[in-house]
C-alpha positions in Angstrom: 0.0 0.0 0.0 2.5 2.4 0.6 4.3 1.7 -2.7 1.1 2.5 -4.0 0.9 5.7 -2.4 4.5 6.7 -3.2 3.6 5.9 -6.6 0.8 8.3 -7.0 3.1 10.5 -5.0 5.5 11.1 -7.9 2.7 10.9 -10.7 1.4 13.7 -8.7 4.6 15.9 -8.6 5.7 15.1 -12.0 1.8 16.3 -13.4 2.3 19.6 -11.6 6.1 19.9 -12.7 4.4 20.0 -16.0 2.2 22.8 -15.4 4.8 24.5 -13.6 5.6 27.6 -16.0 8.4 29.1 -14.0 6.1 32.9 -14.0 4.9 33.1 -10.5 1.8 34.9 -11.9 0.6 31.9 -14.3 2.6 29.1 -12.0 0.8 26.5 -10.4 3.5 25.8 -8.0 4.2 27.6 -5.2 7.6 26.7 -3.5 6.8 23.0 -3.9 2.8 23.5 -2.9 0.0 23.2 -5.5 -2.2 26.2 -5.8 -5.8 26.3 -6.5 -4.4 27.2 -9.8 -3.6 23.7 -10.6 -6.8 22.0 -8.7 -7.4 20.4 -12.3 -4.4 18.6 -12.3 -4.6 17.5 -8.5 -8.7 16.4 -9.0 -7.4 14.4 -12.5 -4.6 12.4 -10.3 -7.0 11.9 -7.9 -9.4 10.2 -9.8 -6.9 8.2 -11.3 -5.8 6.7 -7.8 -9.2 6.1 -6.9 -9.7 4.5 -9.9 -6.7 2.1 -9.3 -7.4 2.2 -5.8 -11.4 0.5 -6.7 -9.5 -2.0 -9.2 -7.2 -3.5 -6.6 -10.5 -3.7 -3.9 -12.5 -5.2 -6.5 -9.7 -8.0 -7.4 -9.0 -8.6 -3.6 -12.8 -8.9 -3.4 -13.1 -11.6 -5.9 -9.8 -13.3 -4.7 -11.1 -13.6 -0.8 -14.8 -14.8 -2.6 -13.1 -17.4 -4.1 -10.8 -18.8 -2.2 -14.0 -18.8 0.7 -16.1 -20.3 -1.8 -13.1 -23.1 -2.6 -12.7 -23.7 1.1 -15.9 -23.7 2.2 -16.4 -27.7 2.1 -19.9 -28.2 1.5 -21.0 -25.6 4.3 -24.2 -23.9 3.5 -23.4 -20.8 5.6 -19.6 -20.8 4.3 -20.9 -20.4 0.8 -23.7 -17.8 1.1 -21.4 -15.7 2.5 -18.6 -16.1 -0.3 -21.4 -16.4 -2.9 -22.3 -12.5 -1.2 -18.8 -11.5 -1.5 -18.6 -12.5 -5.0 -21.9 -10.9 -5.7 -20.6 -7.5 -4.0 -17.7 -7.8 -5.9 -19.1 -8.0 -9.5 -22.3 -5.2 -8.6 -19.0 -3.3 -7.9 -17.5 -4.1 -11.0 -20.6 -3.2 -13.1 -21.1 0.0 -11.4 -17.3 1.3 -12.2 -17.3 0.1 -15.4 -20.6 1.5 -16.5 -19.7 4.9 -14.7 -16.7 5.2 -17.4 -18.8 3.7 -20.6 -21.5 6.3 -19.4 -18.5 9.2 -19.2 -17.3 7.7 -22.8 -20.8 7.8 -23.8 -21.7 11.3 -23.0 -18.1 12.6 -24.5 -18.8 10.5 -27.5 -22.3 12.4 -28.1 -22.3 15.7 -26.6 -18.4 16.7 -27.4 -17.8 14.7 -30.3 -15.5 12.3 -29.4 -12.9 14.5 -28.6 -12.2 12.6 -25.4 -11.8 16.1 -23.6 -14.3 14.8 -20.7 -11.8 13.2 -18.7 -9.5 16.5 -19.3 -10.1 19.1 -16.2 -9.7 22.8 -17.0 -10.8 25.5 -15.2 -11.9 28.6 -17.4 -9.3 31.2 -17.3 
C-alpha cells in the first residue's frame, strides 16, 4: 500500500512539474505546494488513484470470494457468504465500469469524441 501511495506520489509531482511555468503569476506551484491554480491537475490524479485504488478492492474482493467459496467444504453458511462476497464484488465491477462507458458515452455524443471529458480545466 504504501508503494502504491508513493507511486501516485511522484505521478502527482511530476503532473504539476508540467504545469509549472516558471512565472509566479501563471505558476501553479508555489515553493513546492500546488495552488488552486492547478486543482485540475490535483482532481485528474486523484481520480486516477481512486480508480486504481477500486480496481485492486475489486480483485482482492473476488480473490477472498473465491478462495472462501473453494474452502468452504460443503457448508451452507460458508458459501452464502462467499457467494455474497462474490456478488458485492461483480455489482462493484458493473457499477465502475458502466460509470466510465457512461462518461465515454456522453463525451462521444455531446463533445464529439474529442475525449476532452476526462481533461479538467478551469476557465481562465
Amino acid at each position: 500500500m504504501i508503494l502504491l501511495a508513493s507511486l501516485f506520489g511522484q505521478v502527482n509531482a511530476q503532473s504539476l512539474q508540467n504545469w509549472d511555468t516558471g512565472d509566479p503569476a501563471t505558476s501553479c506551484v508555489v515553493d513546492d505546494v500546488p495552488t488552486l491554480k492547478c486543482f485540475e491537475v490535483v482532481f485528474g490524479n486523484i481520480l486516477v488513484m481512486a480508480s486504481s485504488l477500486i480496481g485492486l478492492v475489486l480483485f482482492i474482493m473476488f480473490i477472498i470470494g473465491s478462495f472462501n467459496y473453494i474452502t468452504s467444504l460443503g457448508n451452507p453458511e460458508k458459501i452464502k457468504k462467499a457467494q455474497g462476497t462474490l456478488k458485492y464484488a461483480v455489482v462493484g465491477l458493473v457499477l465502475f465500469v458502466s460509470a466510465f462507458l457512461i462518461l465515454k458515452i456522453i463525451d462521444i455524443i455531446f463533445l464529439g469524441g474529442q475525449n476532452k471529458i476526462f481533461q479538467f480545466t478551469i476557465g481562465q
